[in-house]
C-alpha positions as CSV (number, residue, x, y, z in Angstrom):
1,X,39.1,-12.5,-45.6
2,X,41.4,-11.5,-48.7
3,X,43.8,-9.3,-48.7
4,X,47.9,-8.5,-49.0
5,X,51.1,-7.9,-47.5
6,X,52.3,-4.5,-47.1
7,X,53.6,-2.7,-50.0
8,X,52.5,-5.6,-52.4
9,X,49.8,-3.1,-54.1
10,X,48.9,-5.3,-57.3
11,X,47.3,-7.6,-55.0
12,X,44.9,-5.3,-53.7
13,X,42.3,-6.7,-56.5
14,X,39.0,-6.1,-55.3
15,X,37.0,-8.8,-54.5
16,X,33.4,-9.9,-55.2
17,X,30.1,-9.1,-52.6
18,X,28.7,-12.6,-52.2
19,X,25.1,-12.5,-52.4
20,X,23.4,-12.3,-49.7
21,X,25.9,-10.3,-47.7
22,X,24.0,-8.6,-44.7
23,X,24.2,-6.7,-41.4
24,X,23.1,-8.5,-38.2
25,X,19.8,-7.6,-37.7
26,X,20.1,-6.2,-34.0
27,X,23.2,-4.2,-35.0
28,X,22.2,-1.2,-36.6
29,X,19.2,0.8,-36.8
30,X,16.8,3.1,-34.5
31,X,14.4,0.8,-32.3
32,X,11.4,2.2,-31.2
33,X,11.9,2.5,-27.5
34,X,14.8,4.6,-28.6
35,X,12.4,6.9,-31.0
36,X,9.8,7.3,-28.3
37,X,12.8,7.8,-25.7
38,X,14.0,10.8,-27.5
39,X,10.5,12.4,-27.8
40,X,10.0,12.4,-24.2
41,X,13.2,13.9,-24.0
42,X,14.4,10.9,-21.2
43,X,18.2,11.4,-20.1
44,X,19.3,7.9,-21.5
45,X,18.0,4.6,-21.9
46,X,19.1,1.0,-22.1
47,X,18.0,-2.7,-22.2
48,X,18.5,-4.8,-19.1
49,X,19.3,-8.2,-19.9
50,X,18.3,-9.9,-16.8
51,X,15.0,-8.7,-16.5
52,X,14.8,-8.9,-20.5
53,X,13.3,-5.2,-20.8
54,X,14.3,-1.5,-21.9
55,X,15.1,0.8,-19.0
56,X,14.1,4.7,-20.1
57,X,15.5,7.1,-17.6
58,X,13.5,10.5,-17.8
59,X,14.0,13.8,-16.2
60,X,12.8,14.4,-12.6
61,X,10.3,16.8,-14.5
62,X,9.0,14.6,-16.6
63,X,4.8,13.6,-16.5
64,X,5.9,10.5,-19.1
65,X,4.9,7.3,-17.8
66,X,5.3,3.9,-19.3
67,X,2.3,4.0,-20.9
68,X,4.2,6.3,-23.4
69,X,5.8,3.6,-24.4
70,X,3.1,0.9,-24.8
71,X,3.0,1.8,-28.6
72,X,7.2,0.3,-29.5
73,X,5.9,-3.5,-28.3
74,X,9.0,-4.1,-26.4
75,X,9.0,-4.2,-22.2
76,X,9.9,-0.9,-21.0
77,X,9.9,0.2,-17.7
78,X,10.0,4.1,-17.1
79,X,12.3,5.2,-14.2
80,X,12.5,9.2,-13.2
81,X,15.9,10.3,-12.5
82,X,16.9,12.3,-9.2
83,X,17.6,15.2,-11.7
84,X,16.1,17.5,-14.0
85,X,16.7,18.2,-17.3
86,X,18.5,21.8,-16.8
87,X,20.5,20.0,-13.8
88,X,22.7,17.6,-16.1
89,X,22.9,20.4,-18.9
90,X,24.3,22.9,-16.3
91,X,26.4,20.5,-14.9
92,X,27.4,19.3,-19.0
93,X,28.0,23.3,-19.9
94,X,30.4,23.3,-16.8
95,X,32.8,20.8,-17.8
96,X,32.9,21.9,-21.3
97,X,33.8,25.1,-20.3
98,X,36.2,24.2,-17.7
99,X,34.6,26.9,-15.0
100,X,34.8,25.0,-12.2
101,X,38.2,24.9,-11.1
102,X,41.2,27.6,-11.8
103,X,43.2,24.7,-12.8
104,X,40.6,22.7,-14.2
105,X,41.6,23.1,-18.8
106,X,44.8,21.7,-17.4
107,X,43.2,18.5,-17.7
108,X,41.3,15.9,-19.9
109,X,37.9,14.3,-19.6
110,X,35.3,12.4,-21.2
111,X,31.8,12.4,-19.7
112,X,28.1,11.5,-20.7
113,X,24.9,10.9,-18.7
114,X,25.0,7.3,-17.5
115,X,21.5,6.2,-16.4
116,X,22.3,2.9,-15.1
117,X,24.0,5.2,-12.2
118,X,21.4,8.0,-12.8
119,X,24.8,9.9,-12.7
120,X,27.1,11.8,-15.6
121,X,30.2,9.6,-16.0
122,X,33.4,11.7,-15.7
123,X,36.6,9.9,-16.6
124,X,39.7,12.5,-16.1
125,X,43.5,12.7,-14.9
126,X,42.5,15.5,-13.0
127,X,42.9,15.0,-9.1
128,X,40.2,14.6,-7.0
129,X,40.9,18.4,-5.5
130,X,40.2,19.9,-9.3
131,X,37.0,17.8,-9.6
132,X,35.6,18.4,-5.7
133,X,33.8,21.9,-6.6
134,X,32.4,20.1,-10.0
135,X,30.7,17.3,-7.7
136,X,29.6,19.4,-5.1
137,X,27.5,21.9,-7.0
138,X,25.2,19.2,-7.9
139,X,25.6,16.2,-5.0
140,X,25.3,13.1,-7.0
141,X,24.9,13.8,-10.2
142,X,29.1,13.2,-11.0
143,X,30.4,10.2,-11.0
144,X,34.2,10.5,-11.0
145,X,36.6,8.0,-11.8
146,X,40.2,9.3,-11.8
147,X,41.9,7.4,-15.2
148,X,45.4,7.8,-16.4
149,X,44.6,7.6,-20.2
150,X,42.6,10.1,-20.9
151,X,41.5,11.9,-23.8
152,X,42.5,11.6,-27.6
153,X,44.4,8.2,-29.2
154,X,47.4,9.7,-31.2
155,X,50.1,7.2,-32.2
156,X,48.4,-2.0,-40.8
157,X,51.5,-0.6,-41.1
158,X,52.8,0.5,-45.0
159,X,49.9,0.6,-46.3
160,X,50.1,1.2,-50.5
161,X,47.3,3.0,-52.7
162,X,44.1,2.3,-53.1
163,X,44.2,3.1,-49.5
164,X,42.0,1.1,-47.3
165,X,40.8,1.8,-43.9
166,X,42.5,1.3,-40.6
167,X,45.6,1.5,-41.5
168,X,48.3,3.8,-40.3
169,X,48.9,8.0,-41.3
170,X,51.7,9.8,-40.3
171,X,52.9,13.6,-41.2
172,X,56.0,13.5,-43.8
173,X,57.7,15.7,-41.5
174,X,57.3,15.0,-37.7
175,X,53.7,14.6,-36.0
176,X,51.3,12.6,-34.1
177,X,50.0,9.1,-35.8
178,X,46.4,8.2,-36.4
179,X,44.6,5.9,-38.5
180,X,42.6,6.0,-41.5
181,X,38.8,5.4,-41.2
182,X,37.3,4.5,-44.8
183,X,36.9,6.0,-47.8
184,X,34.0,8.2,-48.8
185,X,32.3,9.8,-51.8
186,X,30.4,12.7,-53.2
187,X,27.7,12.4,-55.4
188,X,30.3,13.2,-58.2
189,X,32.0,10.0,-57.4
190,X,35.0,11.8,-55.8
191,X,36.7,9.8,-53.4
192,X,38.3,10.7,-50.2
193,X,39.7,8.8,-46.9
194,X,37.5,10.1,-43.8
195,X,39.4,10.4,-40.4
196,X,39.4,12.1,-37.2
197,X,39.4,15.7,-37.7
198,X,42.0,16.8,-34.4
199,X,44.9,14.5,-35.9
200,X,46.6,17.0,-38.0
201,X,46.5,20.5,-38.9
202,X,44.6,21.3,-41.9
203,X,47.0,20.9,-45.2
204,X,49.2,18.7,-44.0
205,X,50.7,16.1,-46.3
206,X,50.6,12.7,-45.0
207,X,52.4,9.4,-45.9
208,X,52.0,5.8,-45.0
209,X,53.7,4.1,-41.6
210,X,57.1,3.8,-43.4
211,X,56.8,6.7,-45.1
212,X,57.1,4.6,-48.3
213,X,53.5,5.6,-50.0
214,X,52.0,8.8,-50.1
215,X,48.6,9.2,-48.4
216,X,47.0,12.7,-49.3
217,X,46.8,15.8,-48.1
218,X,44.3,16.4,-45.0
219,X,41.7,19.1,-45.4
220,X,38.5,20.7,-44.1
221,X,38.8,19.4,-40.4
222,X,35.3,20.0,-38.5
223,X,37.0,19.5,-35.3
224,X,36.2,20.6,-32.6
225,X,32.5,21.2,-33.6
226,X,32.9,17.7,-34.8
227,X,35.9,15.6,-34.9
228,X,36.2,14.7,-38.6
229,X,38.8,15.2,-41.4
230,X,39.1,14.2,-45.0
231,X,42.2,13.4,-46.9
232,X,42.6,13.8,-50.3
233,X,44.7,13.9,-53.8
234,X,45.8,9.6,-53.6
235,X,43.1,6.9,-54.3
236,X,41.0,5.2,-51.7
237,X,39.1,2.1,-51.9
238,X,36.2,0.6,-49.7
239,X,37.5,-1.9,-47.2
240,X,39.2,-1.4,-44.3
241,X,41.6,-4.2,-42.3
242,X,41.1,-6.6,-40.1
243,X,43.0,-8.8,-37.9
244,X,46.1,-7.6,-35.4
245,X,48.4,-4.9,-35.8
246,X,50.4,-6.4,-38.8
247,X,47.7,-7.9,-40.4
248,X,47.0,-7.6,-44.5
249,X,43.7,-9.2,-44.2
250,X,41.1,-6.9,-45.7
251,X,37.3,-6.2,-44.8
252,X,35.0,-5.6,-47.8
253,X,32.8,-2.2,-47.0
254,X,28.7,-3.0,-47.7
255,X,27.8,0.2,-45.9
256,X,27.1,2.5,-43.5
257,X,24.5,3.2,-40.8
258,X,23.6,4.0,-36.8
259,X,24.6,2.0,-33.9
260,X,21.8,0.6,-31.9
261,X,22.4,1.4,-27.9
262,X,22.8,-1.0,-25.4
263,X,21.6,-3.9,-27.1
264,X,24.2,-5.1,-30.0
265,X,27.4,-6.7,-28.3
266,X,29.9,-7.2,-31.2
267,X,31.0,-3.9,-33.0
268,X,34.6,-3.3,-33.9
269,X,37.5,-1.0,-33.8
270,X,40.2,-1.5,-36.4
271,X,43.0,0.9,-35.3
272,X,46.9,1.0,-36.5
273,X,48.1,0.3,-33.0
274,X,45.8,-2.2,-31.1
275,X,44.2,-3.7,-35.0
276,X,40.8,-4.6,-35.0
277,X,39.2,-5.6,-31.1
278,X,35.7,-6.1,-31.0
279,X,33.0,-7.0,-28.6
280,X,32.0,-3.7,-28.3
281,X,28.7,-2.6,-27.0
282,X,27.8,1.6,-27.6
283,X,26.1,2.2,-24.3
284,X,25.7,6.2,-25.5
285,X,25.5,8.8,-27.8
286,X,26.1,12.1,-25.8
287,X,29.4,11.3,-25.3
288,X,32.1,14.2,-24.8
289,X,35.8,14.7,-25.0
290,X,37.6,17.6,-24.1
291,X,41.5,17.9,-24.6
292,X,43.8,20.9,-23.3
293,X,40.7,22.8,-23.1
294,X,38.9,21.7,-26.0
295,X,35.8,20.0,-26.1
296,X,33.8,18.2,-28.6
297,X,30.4,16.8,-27.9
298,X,27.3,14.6,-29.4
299,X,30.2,11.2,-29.4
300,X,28.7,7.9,-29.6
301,X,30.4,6.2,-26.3
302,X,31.3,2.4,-26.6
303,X,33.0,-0.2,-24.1
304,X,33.7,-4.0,-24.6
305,X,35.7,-7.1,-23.9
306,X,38.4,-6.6,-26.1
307,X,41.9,-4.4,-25.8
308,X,40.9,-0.4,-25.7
309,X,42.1,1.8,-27.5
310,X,45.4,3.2,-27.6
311,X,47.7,6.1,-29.2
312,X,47.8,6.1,-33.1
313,X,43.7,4.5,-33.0
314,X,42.6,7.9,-33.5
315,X,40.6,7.9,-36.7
316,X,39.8,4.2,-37.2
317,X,37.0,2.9,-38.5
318,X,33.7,1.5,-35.7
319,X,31.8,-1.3,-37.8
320,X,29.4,-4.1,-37.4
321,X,30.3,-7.3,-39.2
322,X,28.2,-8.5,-41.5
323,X,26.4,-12.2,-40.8
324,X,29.2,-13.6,-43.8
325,X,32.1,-12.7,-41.7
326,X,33.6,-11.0,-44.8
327,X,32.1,-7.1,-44.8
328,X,31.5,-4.5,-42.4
329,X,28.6,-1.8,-42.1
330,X,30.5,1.1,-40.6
331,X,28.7,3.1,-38.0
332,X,31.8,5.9,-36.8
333,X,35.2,7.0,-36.0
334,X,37.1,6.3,-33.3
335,X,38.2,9.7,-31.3
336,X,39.2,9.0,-28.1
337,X,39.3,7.3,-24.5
338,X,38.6,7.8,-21.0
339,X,39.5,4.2,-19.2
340,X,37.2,1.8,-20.4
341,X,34.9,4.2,-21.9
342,X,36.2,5.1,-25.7
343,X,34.0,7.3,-28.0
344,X,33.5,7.6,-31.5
345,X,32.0,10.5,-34.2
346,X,28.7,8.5,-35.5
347,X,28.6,7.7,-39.6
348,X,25.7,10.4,-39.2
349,X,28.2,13.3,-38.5
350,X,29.9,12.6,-41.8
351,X,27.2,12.6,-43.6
352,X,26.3,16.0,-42.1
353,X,29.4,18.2,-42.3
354,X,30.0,17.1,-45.9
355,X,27.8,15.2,-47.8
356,X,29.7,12.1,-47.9
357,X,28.9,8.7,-47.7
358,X,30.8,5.3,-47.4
359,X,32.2,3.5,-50.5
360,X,31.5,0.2,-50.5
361,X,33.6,-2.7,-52.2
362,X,33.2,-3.1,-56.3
């Protein structure tokens, strides 16, 4: 990897794609199972690697039977869960709405229909008393696990223009830290840095670490429909960093795409405040975090091997690297944590609230 030491912007020269450059082949995509998964509407699905075959969890009304899924050419075997369809999305609406409990939007959670426990996992700070009405209107269906750090990350370190990803954002007057994601582009050819969107209020002017560069303004948040922001009015540039916390090692961007669930093992986090940990596996994509009340749903949810995430990772960039060890093929944006489960907005979501899509490196 190239790249520079903080603050020394005329060697941010960008760098050549080697030929050749690619994406691991299992590491982003839609498989089949997945596709056929979704049109039977199944409750989740993953691969089980000691039996070497898919696992589709469908709705306790479902008529689907593996035979559905004879057509992908991968072992799958079809498992009916305990509950139906309406079930988990009553049981969803109620902890988005915080109903439950008088004292219940006092706290944070992140949840999303587990089917390897045929349960929705609920990570919160709330105590057990809060969350005893929640599990016993549908017996079994919440799995509760009571975690400290819960919710969104707020919190490499000067990092000049072009900005790259990763790196560290802060408010020129006092406010919470995140990082930047990567840079985007409209079909004009406008650039802009994307981010999470519940970091800052909209407008605010942001700065590097040290406060010595400037970074751009932050603008047209989706949150909490979404949780994306943009920044605009500096220069942006498409690689993020790598490495630890201090690192000036740079990433090339090739691209974008879609995680693939359950199956890939090695995607990445590049944050300000833990730098880039990887061995990540994204084990869903209805993940859900809600924060003082507010909740924001449709998250891809990841969990791995390496540090999680912690304040200030907010925003950071969720990649697969490519078979070169030089580039990346982003796939989302880190948001937030319950325990070991953290979550990030998918690449899709971007290109959906505004039209943008990842600049890769000249």
């Amino acid at each position: 990897m190239a790249g520079t030491t903080a603050g020394a912007e005329s060697s941010k020269a960008p760098m050549p794609v080697p030929a050749g450059a690619r994406v691991p082949a299992d590491s982003i995509g839609t498989n089949k199972v997945e596709t056929i998964a979704k049109a039977n509407s199944a409750l989740g699905h993953y691969y089980d690697e000691a039996a070497k075959q898919y696992v589709v969890t469908l709705p306790a009304e479902s008529k689907a039977t593996a035979a559905a899924f004879q057509s992908a050419g991968a072992a799958t075997r079809v498992v009916h869960s305990e509950f139906t369809t309406q079930q988990v999305t009553t049981a969803n609406s109620a902890i988005t709405q915080h109903t439950w409990h008088p004292a219940a939007k006092k706290y944070n959670y992140v949840f999303y229909f587990d089917p390897r426990r045929d349960a929705i996992s609920l990570a919160s700070n709330a105590p057990a008393d809060v969350v005893a009405p929640l599990e016993k209107a549908t017996p079994g269906l919440i799995y509760y696990h009571y975690e400290t750090n819960v919710g969104r990350d707020f919190n490499r370190q000067d990092d000049p223009a072009p900005h790259w990803g990763g790196s560290l954002m802060t408010p020129f007057v006092n406010g919470p830290i995140c990082s930047a994601g990567f840079a985007v582009q409209d079909g004009f050819g406008n650039r802009y840095m994307a981010t999470a969107g519940h970091c800052f209020p909209n407008g605010t002017q942001l700065r590097s670490g040290l406060g010595t560069y400037s970074f751009g303004t932050f603008a047209n948040p989706t949150y909490p429909l979404d949780d994306l922001g943009i920044i605009a009015g500096s220069t942006y540039q498409g690689y993020v960093y790598g490495g630890n916390q201090i690192s000036s090692n740079a990433r090339l961007v090739y691209g974008g795409g879609t995680a693939v669930l359950n199956t890939f093992a090695n995607y990445c986090r590049s944050g300000a405040t833990t730098g880039e940990q990887c061995g990540n596996k994204v084990v869903a994509e209805n993940g859900t975090v809600c924060t003082a009340g507010i909740c924001t749903g449709n998250q891809y949810v990841y969990r791995g091997s390496g540090v999680p995430s912690a304040g200030g990772d907010s925003g950071a960039p969720l990649y697969a690297v490519s078979t070169d060890n030089r580039g990346v093929f982003v796939i989302g944006i880190h948001t937030g944590r319950g325990g070991a489960d953290m979550l990030a907005e998918p690449y899709s979501s971007l290109i959906a609230a505004y039209g943008l899509t990842a600049v890769t490196s000249p």
